[in-house]
C-alpha positions in Angstrom: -2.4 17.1 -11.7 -4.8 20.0 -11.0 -6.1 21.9 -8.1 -8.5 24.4 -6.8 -6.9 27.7 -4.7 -10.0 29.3 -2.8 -10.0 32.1 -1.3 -13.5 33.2 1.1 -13.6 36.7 2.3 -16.9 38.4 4.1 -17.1 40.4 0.7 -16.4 37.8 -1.5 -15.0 34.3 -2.9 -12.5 33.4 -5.6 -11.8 30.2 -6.8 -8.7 29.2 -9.1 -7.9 26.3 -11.1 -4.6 25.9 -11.8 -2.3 22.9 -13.3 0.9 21.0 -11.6 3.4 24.2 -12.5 0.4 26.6 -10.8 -0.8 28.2 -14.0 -4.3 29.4 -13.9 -6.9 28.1 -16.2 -10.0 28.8 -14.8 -11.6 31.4 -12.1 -14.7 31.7 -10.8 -15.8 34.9 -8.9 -19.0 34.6 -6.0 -20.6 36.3 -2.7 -18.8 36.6 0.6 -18.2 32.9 2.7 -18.2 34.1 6.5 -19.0 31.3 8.7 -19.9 33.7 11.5 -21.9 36.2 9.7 -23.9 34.1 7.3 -23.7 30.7 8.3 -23.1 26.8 7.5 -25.8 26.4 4.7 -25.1 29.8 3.1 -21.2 29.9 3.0 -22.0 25.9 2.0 -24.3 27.7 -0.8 -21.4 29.9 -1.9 -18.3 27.4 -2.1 -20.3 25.0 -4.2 -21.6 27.3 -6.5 -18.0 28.8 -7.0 -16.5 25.3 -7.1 -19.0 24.1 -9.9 -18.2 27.7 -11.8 -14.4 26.9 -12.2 -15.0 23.0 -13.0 -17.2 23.2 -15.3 -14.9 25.5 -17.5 -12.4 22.8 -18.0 -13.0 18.9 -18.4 -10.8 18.0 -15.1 -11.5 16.9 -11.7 -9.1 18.2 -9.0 -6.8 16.1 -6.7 -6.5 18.4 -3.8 -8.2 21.3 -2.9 -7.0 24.7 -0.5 -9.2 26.3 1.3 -8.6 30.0 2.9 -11.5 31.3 5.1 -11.9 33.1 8.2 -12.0 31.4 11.5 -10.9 28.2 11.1 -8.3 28.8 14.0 -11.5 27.8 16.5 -11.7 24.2 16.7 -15.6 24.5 16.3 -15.1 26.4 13.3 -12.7 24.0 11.7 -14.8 21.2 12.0 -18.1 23.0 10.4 -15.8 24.1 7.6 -14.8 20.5 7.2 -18.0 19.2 7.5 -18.6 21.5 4.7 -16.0 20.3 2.5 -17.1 16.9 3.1 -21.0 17.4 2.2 -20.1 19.4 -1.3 -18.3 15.9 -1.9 -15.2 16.5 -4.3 -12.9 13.1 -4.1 -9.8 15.3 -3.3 -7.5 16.1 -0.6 -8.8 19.1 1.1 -7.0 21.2 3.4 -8.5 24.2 4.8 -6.3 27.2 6.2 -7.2 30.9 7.9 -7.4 32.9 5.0 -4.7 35.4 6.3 -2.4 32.7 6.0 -3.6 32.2 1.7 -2.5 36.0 1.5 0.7 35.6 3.1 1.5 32.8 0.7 0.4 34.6 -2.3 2.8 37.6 -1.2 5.6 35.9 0.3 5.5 32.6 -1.0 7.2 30.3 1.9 9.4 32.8 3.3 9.1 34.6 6.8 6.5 37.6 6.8 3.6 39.4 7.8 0.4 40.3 6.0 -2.0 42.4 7.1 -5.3 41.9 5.7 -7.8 44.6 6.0 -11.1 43.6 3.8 -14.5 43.8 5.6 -13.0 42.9 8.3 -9.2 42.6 9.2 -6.2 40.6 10.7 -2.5 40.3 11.4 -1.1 37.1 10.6 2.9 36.2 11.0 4.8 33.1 10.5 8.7 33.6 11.3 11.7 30.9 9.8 10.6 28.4 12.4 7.6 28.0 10.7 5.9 29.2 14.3 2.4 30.9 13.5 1.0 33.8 15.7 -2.2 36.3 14.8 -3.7 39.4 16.2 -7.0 40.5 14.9 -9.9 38.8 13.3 -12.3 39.0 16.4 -15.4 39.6 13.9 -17.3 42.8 13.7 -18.8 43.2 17.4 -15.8 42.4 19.2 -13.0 43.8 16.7 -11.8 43.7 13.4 -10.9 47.9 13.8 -9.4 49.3 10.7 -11.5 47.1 8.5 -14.1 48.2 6.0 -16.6 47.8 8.4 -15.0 49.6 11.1 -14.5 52.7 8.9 -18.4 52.4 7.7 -19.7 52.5 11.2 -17.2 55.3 12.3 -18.5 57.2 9.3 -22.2 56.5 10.5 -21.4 57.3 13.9 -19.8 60.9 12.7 -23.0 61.6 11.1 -24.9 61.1 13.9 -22.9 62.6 16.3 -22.3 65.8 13.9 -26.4 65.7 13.7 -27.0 65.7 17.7 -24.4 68.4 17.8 -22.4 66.0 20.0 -19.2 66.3 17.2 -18.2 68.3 14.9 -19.5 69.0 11.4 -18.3 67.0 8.9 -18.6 66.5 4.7 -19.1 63.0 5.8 -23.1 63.4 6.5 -23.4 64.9 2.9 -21.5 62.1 0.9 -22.8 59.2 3.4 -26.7 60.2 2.8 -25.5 60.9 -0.4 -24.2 57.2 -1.0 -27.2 55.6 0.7 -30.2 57.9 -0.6 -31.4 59.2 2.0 -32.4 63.0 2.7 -31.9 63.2 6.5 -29.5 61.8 8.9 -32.9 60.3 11.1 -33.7 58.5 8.1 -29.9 56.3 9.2 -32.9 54.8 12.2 -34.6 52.9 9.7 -31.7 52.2 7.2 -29.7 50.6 9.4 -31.5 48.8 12.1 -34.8 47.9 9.9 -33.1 46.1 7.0 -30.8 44.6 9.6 -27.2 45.2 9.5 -26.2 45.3 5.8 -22.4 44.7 6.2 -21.3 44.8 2.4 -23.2 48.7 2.7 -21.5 49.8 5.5 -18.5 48.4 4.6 -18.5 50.6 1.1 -18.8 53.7 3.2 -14.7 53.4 3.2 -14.6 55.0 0.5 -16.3 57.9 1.1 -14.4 58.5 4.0 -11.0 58.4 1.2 -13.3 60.8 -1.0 -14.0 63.4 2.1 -10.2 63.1 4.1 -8.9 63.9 0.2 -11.6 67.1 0.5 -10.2 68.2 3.4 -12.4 66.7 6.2 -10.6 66.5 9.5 -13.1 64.1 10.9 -12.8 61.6 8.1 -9.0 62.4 8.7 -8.9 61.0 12.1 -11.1 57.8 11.2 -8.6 56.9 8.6 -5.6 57.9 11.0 -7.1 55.5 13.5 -7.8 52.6 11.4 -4.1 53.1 10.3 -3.0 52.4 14.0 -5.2 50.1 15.0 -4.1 48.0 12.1 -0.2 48.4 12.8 -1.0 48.1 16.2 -2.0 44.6 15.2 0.9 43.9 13.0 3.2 45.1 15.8 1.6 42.6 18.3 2.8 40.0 16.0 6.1 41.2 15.1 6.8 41.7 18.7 5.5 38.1 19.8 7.7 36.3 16.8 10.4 38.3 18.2 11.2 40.0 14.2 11.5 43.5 15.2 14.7 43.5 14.0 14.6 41.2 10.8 13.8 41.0 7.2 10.7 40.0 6.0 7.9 41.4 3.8 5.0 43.0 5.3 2.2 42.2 3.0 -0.8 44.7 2.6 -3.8 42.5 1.7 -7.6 43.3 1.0 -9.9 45.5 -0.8 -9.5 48.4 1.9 -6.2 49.0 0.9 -7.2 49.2 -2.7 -9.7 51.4 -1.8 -8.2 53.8 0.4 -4.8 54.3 -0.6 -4.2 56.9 1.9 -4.5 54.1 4.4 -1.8 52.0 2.5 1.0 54.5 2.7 0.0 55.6 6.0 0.4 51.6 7.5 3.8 51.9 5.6 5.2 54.6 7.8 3.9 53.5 10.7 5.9 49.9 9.7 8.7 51.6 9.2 8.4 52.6 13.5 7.6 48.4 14.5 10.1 46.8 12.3 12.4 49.4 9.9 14.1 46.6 8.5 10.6 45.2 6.6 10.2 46.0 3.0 6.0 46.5 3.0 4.5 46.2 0.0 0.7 45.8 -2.0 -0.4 42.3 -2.5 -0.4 42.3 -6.5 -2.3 39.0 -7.4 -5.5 37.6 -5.8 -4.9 35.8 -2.4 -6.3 32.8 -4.3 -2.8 32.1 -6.2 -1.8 31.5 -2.2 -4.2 28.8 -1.9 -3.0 27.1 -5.4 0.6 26.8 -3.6 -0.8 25.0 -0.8 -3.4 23.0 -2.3 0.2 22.2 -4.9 1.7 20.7 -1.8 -0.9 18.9 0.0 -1.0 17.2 -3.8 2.9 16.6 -3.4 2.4 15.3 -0.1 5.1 18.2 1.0 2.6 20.3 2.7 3.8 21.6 6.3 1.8 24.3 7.8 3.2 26.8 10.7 1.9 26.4 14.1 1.1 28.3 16.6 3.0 28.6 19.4 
């Protein structure tokens, strides 16, 4: 028996091949797969190509496929990610799943917990020993997804701006961020950013420059990392509070390439935990959420597959 584990972020998709005891032989790396942001026939684009990478480096055909992207909480969503599934045409169970819920696997395995996943965009996701579901977070760019990489990149750019119009303070941010986009002036952002149209992956990389100028001293990068800090516990807490674990064990898992890029921003989320549920042990997803999408994709193959709800 074999099956594919995938896991689509806005920055990027990994798919994994594993056998029936869950050991890996094949991955296949591609672009970001956000329905929202890019569309049907582009995250379509993405899923096949990275399907056909991981096949063709072993002579198998998968019996069920996992799928972990973004969104698929919205009934509309769902279907178009079905639909998807469908048109690329592999004869294999599918079963498609928020992505949160593929890093919560990969940290947790099938145990209580929370992840919070802070990648170009971010999410708290919680399933307590009822198996009952609940999220907070993962509104998308315009409407949300604070303490995500995006988030920090468009505080970064606003700083600059502000510092320039004398409306804020001055800030080693407007060096290292025209610095990191190549550009002499902060007027020249007018044309960077709205010209070329909204270049999430960019933005989102300004993360870590605000890491490189808070480590420098910067108070204002400071504050945009203390911020994203809380708005991302403040999600966690939401769902802690609403699957009534305040007082419980359970892992808190730290998921997505912020963290990884920002440690600052790990170890502050950890203290802050510490406040919403002391008795949580919080810790750094170590392997790619992907391996969380093997386990499920494992048992929709076994026909043992039972997913939490929400509630």
């Amino acid at each position: 028996m074999y099956v594919l584990g995938i896991d689509a972020g806005g920055t990027k998709t990994v798919c994994l091949l594993a056998d029936d005891a869950g050991r890996v032989l094949a991955e296949s790396h591609a672009g970001g797969a956000n329905l929202q942001a890019s569309g049907e026939l582009a995250v379509e684009k993405v899923l096949h190509q990275v399907m056909d990478d991981t096949l063709t480096q072993r002579d198998v055909r998968p019996d069920a496929i996992c799928l972990g992207i973004a969104g698929v909480d919205r009934p509309s969503d769902a279907q178009a990610v079905q639909g998807i599934m469908r048109r690329i045409g592999f004869k294999a169970r599918v079963t498609v799943v928020n992505d949160a819920l593929v890093a919560l696997v990969a940290g947790a395995g099938d145990q209580p917990g929370v992840v919070i996943v802070a990648g170009t965009g971010s999410i708290a996701y919680g399933v307590d020993a009822a198996k009952r579901a609940c999220r907070a977070g993962g509104w998308g760019y315009l409407l949300g997804d604070e303490g995500g990489g995006l988030w920090i990149g468009r505080a970064a750019l606003s700083s600059v701006v502000r510092a320039f119009d004398g409306r804020g303070p001055a800030t080693y941010l407007t060096e290292l961020v025209l610095a990191e986009m190549h550009l002499a002036t902060p007027s020249e952002l007018i044309h960077a950013i709205y010209d070329r149209g909204l270049q999430r992956p960019l933005v989102a990389s300004l993360a870590s420059v605000v890491q490189k100028a808070m480590l420098a001293g910067d108070a204002v990068a400071a504050h945009i990392l203390a911020r994203a800090a809380e708005e991302l516990v403040s999600a966690a807490s939401s769902v802690v509070t609403r699957l009534g674990m305040r007082g419980d064990v359970f892992p808190t898992i730290l998921a997505g390439g912020i963290f990884k890029a920002i440690p600052a921003l790990s170890s502050d989320v950890c203290e802050r935990m510490a406040e919403v549920a002391p008795r949580s042990e919080v810790r750094a997803l170590d392997v790619e959420p992907a391996q969380g999408a093997v386990t499920l994709a494992l048992a929709t193959a076994r026909g043992t597959l039972a997913l939490p709800s929400y509630f």
